[in-house]
C-alpha positions, -999 to +999 in steps of 0.1 A: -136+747-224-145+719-195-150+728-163-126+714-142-128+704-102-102+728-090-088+732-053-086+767-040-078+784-010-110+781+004-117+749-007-084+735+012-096+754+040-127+731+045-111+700+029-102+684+065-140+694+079-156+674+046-135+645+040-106+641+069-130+615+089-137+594+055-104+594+043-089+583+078-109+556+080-095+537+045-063+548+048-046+515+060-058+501+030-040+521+011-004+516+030-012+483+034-014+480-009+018+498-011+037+479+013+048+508+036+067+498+068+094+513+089+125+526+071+110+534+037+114+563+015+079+573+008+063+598-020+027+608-009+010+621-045-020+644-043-015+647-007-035+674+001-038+686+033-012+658+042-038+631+060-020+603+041+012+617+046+006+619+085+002+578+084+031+571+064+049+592+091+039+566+119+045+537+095+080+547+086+089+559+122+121+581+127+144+561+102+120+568+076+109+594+055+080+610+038+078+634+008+041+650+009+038+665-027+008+683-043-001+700-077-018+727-055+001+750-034-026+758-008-033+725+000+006+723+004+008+747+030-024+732+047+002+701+049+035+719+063+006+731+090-002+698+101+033+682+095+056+712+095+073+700+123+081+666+118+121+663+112+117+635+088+090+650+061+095+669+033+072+693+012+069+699-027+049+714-055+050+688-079+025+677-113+020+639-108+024+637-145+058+652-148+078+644-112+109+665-103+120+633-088+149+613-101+147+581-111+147+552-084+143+579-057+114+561-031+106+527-021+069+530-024+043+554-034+004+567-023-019+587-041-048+589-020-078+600-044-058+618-066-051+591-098-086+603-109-083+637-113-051+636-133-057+647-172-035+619-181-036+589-153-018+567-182+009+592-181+012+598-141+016+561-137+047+564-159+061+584-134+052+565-103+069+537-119+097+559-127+107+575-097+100+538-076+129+517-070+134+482-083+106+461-063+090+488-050+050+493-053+030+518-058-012+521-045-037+543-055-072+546-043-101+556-063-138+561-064-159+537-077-194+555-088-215+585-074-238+563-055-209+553-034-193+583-030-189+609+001-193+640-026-200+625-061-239+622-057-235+662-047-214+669-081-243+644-098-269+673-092-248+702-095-243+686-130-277+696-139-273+729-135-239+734-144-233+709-175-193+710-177-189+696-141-204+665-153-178+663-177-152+662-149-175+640-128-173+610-153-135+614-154-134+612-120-154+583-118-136+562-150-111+545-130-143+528-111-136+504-135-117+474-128-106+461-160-097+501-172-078+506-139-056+474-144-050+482-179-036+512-167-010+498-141-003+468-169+004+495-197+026+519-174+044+480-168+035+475-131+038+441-123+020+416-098-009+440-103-037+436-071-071+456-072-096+453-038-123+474-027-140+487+007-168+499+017-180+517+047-212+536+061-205+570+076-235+581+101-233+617+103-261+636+131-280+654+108-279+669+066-264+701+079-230+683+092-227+669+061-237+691+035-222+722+056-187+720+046-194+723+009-220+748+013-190+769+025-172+763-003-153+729+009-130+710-019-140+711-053-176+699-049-176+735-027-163+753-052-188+742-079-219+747-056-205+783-046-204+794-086-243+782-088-270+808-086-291+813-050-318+797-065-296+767-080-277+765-046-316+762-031-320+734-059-293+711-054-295+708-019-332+702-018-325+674-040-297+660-021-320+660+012-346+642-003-318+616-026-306+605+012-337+604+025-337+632+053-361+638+080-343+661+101-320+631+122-294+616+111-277+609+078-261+581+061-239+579+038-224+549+019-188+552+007-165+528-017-128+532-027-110+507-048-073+502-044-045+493-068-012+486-068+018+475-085+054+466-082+081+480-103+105+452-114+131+440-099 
Protein backbone atom coordinates (compact mmCIF):
# COMPACT_ATOMS: atom_id res chain seq x y z
CA UNK A 1 0.00 0.00 0.00
CA UNK A 2 1.74 3.68 -0.62
CA UNK A 3 2.66 5.67 1.98
CA UNK A 4 0.81 8.62 1.99
CA UNK A 5 1.84 12.37 3.45
CA UNK A 6 -0.74 12.58 6.05
CA UNK A 7 -1.60 15.61 8.54
CA UNK A 8 -1.94 14.74 12.09
CA UNK A 9 -2.46 16.35 15.21
CA UNK A 10 0.97 17.04 15.79
CA UNK A 11 1.83 17.72 12.54
CA UNK A 12 -0.90 20.74 12.48
CA UNK A 13 0.54 21.70 15.63
CA UNK A 14 3.91 22.71 14.04
CA UNK A 15 2.48 23.44 10.59
CA UNK A 16 2.47 27.42 11.35
CA UNK A 17 6.27 27.17 12.97
CA UNK A 18 7.48 25.40 9.41
CA UNK A 19 5.70 26.97 6.70
CA UNK A 20 3.45 30.14 8.00
CA UNK A 21 6.42 32.66 7.00
CA UNK A 22 6.76 30.93 3.36
CA UNK A 23 3.40 30.60 2.68
CA UNK A 24 2.68 34.34 3.75
CA UNK A 25 4.93 35.67 1.64
CA UNK A 26 3.21 34.17 -1.88
CA UNK A 27 0.01 34.44 -0.84
CA UNK A 28 -1.02 37.67 -2.87
CA UNK A 29 -0.13 35.78 -5.71
CA UNK A 30 -2.52 33.51 -5.24
CA UNK A 31 -5.60 36.12 -4.53
CA UNK A 32 -4.33 38.07 -7.00
CA UNK A 33 -4.86 34.72 -9.70
CA UNK A 34 -8.29 34.23 -8.41
CA UNK A 35 -9.49 37.65 -8.60
CA UNK A 36 -10.57 38.05 -4.86
CA UNK A 37 -11.73 41.59 -3.86
CA UNK A 38 -14.21 43.06 -1.50
CA UNK A 39 -17.71 41.60 -1.41
CA UNK A 40 -16.84 38.07 -2.71
CA UNK A 41 -18.06 34.78 -1.54
CA UNK A 42 -14.83 32.91 -1.20
CA UNK A 43 -14.10 28.94 -0.70
CA UNK A 44 -10.49 28.46 0.78
CA UNK A 45 -9.64 24.50 -0.26
CA UNK A 46 -6.95 22.75 1.87
CA UNK A 47 -6.88 25.60 4.17
CA UNK A 48 -5.08 24.33 6.80
CA UNK A 49 -4.38 26.16 9.60
CA UNK A 50 -6.45 28.92 7.84
CA UNK A 51 -3.28 31.41 6.65
CA UNK A 52 -5.00 31.81 3.28
CA UNK A 53 -8.23 32.07 4.68
CA UNK A 54 -7.00 35.00 7.02
CA UNK A 55 -6.13 37.09 3.63
CA UNK A 56 -9.14 36.49 1.92
CA UNK A 57 -10.74 37.91 5.18
CA UNK A 58 -8.99 41.40 4.64
CA UNK A 59 -9.55 41.11 0.87
CA UNK A 60 -13.30 40.57 1.18
CA UNK A 61 -13.70 42.99 4.18
CA UNK A 62 -17.04 42.93 6.26
CA UNK A 63 -19.42 42.48 3.13
CA UNK A 64 -17.67 39.47 2.29
CA UNK A 65 -17.26 36.14 3.27
CA UNK A 66 -14.92 33.23 3.58
CA UNK A 67 -15.55 29.46 3.88
CA UNK A 68 -12.10 27.87 5.23
CA UNK A 69 -12.57 24.10 4.38
CA UNK A 70 -10.12 21.21 5.02
CA UNK A 71 -10.05 17.30 4.43
CA UNK A 72 -8.41 17.24 7.99
CA UNK A 73 -10.16 18.01 11.05
CA UNK A 74 -7.14 19.06 13.11
CA UNK A 75 -5.99 21.42 10.98
CA UNK A 76 -9.68 22.72 10.99
CA UNK A 77 -9.69 23.45 14.39
CA UNK A 78 -6.11 24.98 14.20
CA UNK A 79 -8.23 27.39 11.72
CA UNK A 80 -11.41 28.24 13.95
CA UNK A 81 -8.25 29.10 16.57
CA UNK A 82 -6.92 31.67 14.43
CA UNK A 83 -10.22 32.87 12.75
CA UNK A 84 -12.82 31.62 15.25
CA UNK A 85 -13.84 34.96 15.88
CA UNK A 86 -14.31 36.58 12.79
CA UNK A 87 -18.26 37.10 12.10
CA UNK A 88 -17.92 36.67 8.46
CA UNK A 89 -15.99 33.15 8.19
CA UNK A 90 -17.18 29.93 8.13
CA UNK A 91 -15.60 26.36 8.90
CA UNK A 92 -16.04 22.83 7.23
CA UNK A 93 -14.74 19.38 6.87
CA UNK A 94 -14.96 18.92 3.36
CA UNK A 95 -12.95 16.26 0.51
CA UNK A 96 -11.88 18.63 -2.31
CA UNK A 97 -12.85 15.91 -4.61
CA UNK A 98 -16.45 15.53 -3.52
CA UNK A 99 -17.69 19.25 -2.16
CA UNK A 100 -20.86 19.54 0.06
CA UNK A 101 -21.20 22.71 -1.69
CA UNK A 102 -24.07 23.36 -4.10
CA UNK A 103 -23.67 24.33 -7.38
CA UNK A 104 -22.80 28.14 -8.14
CA UNK A 105 -22.24 28.72 -4.38
CA UNK A 106 -18.82 31.17 -4.34
CA UNK A 107 -17.39 33.71 -6.56
CA UNK A 108 -13.88 32.56 -6.49
CA UNK A 109 -11.81 29.81 -5.16
CA UNK A 110 -8.02 29.13 -3.35
CA UNK A 111 -6.33 26.09 -2.79
CA UNK A 112 -3.13 27.12 -1.36
CA UNK A 113 -0.73 23.87 -1.84
CA UNK A 114 -3.28 21.52 -1.60
CA UNK A 115 -4.23 20.64 -5.68
CA UNK A 116 -1.09 18.32 -5.31
CA UNK A 117 -1.92 16.18 -2.76
CA UNK A 118 -5.29 15.33 -3.98
CA UNK A 119 -5.55 11.42 -5.30
CA UNK A 120 -7.48 12.71 -8.10
CA UNK A 121 -6.53 16.63 -9.00
CA UNK A 122 -8.58 15.90 -12.43
CA UNK A 123 -11.47 15.18 -10.28
CA UNK A 124 -11.17 18.12 -7.62
CA UNK A 125 -11.04 20.60 -10.40
CA UNK A 126 -14.43 19.28 -11.42
CA UNK A 127 -15.63 20.45 -8.37
CA UNK A 128 -14.00 23.81 -8.13
CA UNK A 129 -15.61 24.48 -11.34
CA UNK A 130 -18.75 23.25 -10.04
CA UNK A 131 -19.44 24.93 -6.99
CA UNK A 132 -17.85 28.55 -8.82
CA UNK A 133 -20.35 30.80 -10.19
CA UNK A 134 -20.68 31.81 -13.83
CA UNK A 135 -17.28 34.03 -14.44
CA UNK A 136 -15.81 33.20 -11.40
CA UNK A 137 -12.05 31.84 -11.16
CA UNK A 138 -10.53 29.64 -9.42
CA UNK A 139 -6.25 29.56 -8.37
CA UNK A 140 -4.17 27.05 -7.11
CA UNK A 141 -0.63 27.04 -6.19
CA UNK A 142 1.75 24.29 -6.51
CA UNK A 143 5.27 23.20 -6.09
CA UNK A 144 7.44 23.04 -8.82
CA UNK A 145 10.45 20.41 -7.92
CA UNK A 146 12.30 19.35 -4.68
CA UNK A 147 15.23 21.70 -5.37
CA UNK A 148 12.88 24.54 -5.08
CA UNK A 149 10.99 23.47 -2.37
CA UNK A 150 10.80 24.61 1.56
CA UNK A 151 10.29 20.69 2.58
CA UNK A 152 10.58 18.59 -0.68
CA UNK A 153 14.47 18.17 -0.68
CA UNK A 154 13.74 16.82 3.19
CA UNK A 155 11.02 14.20 1.86
CA UNK A 156 13.88 13.60 -1.17
CA UNK A 157 16.24 11.91 1.51
CA UNK A 158 13.70 10.52 3.78
CA UNK A 159 12.83 8.67 0.44
CA UNK A 160 15.84 6.69 0.76
CA UNK A 161 15.18 5.23 3.67
CA UNK A 162 11.61 4.97 3.58
CA UNK A 163 10.76 4.02 -0.25
CA UNK A 164 6.88 4.62 -0.38
CA UNK A 165 7.26 8.35 0.58
CA UNK A 166 8.86 8.85 -2.68
CA UNK A 167 5.94 7.53 -4.16
CA UNK A 168 3.95 10.38 -2.69
CA UNK A 169 6.85 12.89 -3.28
CA UNK A 170 6.55 12.54 -7.21
CA UNK A 171 2.80 13.11 -6.91
CA UNK A 172 3.26 15.97 -5.14
CA UNK A 173 5.65 17.27 -7.36
CA UNK A 174 3.56 16.26 -10.94
CA UNK A 175 1.66 19.36 -11.18
CA UNK A 176 5.37 21.14 -11.55
CA UNK A 177 4.55 20.66 -14.87
CA UNK A 178 3.22 23.35 -16.97
CA UNK A 179 1.74 21.74 -19.81
CA UNK A 180 0.18 18.68 -17.25
CA UNK A 181 -1.20 21.48 -14.99
CA UNK A 182 -3.02 23.32 -17.89
CA UNK A 183 -4.33 20.25 -19.21
CA UNK A 184 -5.87 19.79 -16.09
CA UNK A 185 -7.73 23.26 -15.79
CA UNK A 186 -8.55 22.82 -19.84
CA UNK A 187 -10.04 19.20 -19.27
CA UNK A 188 -12.09 20.11 -15.95
CA UNK A 189 -13.29 23.26 -18.83
CA UNK A 190 -11.73 26.32 -17.12
CA UNK A 191 -11.40 28.88 -19.47
CA UNK A 192 -8.89 31.87 -20.11
CA UNK A 193 -6.43 29.52 -18.35
CA UNK A 194 -3.15 31.67 -16.83
CA UNK A 195 -0.13 29.76 -15.24
CA UNK A 196 2.97 32.15 -13.55
CA UNK A 197 5.55 31.32 -11.14
CA UNK A 198 7.63 32.89 -8.14
CA UNK A 199 10.39 32.48 -6.55
CA UNK A 200 11.83 33.65 -3.37
CA UNK A 201 15.00 32.98 -1.01
CA UNK A 202 14.15 32.51 2.64
CA UNK A 203 17.38 33.25 4.95
CA UNK A 204 16.78 31.49 8.03
CA UNK A 205 19.71 32.02 11.21
CA UNK A 206 20.97 28.78 11.38
CA UNK A 207 19.88 24.61 10.24
CA UNK A 208 18.28 24.16 13.55
CA UNK A 209 15.37 26.99 12.86
CA UNK A 210 14.78 25.29 9.86
CA UNK A 211 15.06 21.78 10.23
CA UNK A 212 13.47 22.01 13.99
CA UNK A 213 9.96 22.12 13.24
CA UNK A 214 9.97 18.84 11.33
CA UNK A 215 12.25 17.22 13.67
CA UNK A 216 9.28 17.63 16.05
CA UNK A 217 7.14 16.07 13.97
CA UNK A 218 5.87 19.38 11.80
CA UNK A 219 3.36 18.71 8.69
CA UNK A 220 3.74 15.67 6.78
CA UNK A 221 7.48 15.92 6.09
CA UNK A 222 7.48 15.64 10.22
CA UNK A 223 5.49 12.90 10.36
CA UNK A 224 7.65 10.83 7.91
CA UNK A 225 10.97 11.76 9.59
CA UNK A 226 9.32 10.85 13.12
CA UNK A 227 8.48 7.07 11.75
CA UNK A 228 12.32 6.75 10.73
CA UNK A 229 14.72 4.87 12.99
CA UNK A 230 17.28 7.01 15.41
CA UNK A 231 19.90 6.13 13.25
CA UNK A 232 17.92 7.12 9.94
CA UNK A 233 16.60 10.34 11.75
CA UNK A 234 20.75 10.86 12.41
CA UNK A 235 20.95 10.10 8.51
CA UNK A 236 18.69 12.31 6.80
CA UNK A 237 19.57 15.32 8.58
CA UNK A 238 23.22 14.88 8.20
CA UNK A 239 22.56 14.83 4.59
CA UNK A 240 20.34 17.70 4.55
CA UNK A 241 23.11 19.87 6.42
CA UNK A 242 25.59 19.12 4.13
CA UNK A 243 22.85 19.36 0.63
CA UNK A 244 22.48 23.27 1.96
CA UNK A 245 25.67 23.70 2.54
CA UNK A 246 25.80 24.42 6.50
CA UNK A 247 28.54 25.70 8.56
CA UNK A 248 26.90 26.54 11.61
CA UNK A 249 25.42 30.36 10.37
CA UNK A 250 22.81 30.84 8.44
CA UNK A 251 20.67 29.00 6.00
CA UNK A 252 19.17 29.56 2.70
CA UNK A 253 16.72 28.23 1.27
CA UNK A 254 15.28 28.66 -2.38
CA UNK A 255 11.48 28.28 -2.83
CA UNK A 256 9.14 28.20 -6.20
CA UNK A 257 5.29 27.98 -6.39
CA UNK A 258 3.49 28.07 -9.71
CA UNK A 259 0.03 29.47 -9.84
CA UNK A 260 -3.03 28.61 -12.00
CA UNK A 261 -6.17 29.71 -12.55
CA UNK A 262 -9.30 29.55 -14.45
CA UNK A 263 -12.63 31.14 -15.08
CA UNK A 264 -15.77 29.17 -15.15
CA UNK A 265 -17.97 30.37 -18.11
CA UNK A 266 -20.09 32.80 -18.25
Amino acid sequence: MTKELTYLDEAAAEYDRAFAHVSSHFLPFLLDAAGVVEGMRVLDIATGTGLAAADCLRSVGLTGHVVAADLSEAMVERAKQRLGAERNISFAVENGQALSFTDNSFDALICSLGLMFFPDPSRGLSEFLRVLRPGGRAAVSVLTSPERSYNGRINTVIAKHLPAIGEATIRTFALGDVAHLRSLFDRAEFRNVKISRETCRFMLPSFDSYFGSFERGGASTGQAYLSLSQSARDAVRKEVQRSLGDTGGPVEIEVEFQFASGQRAV
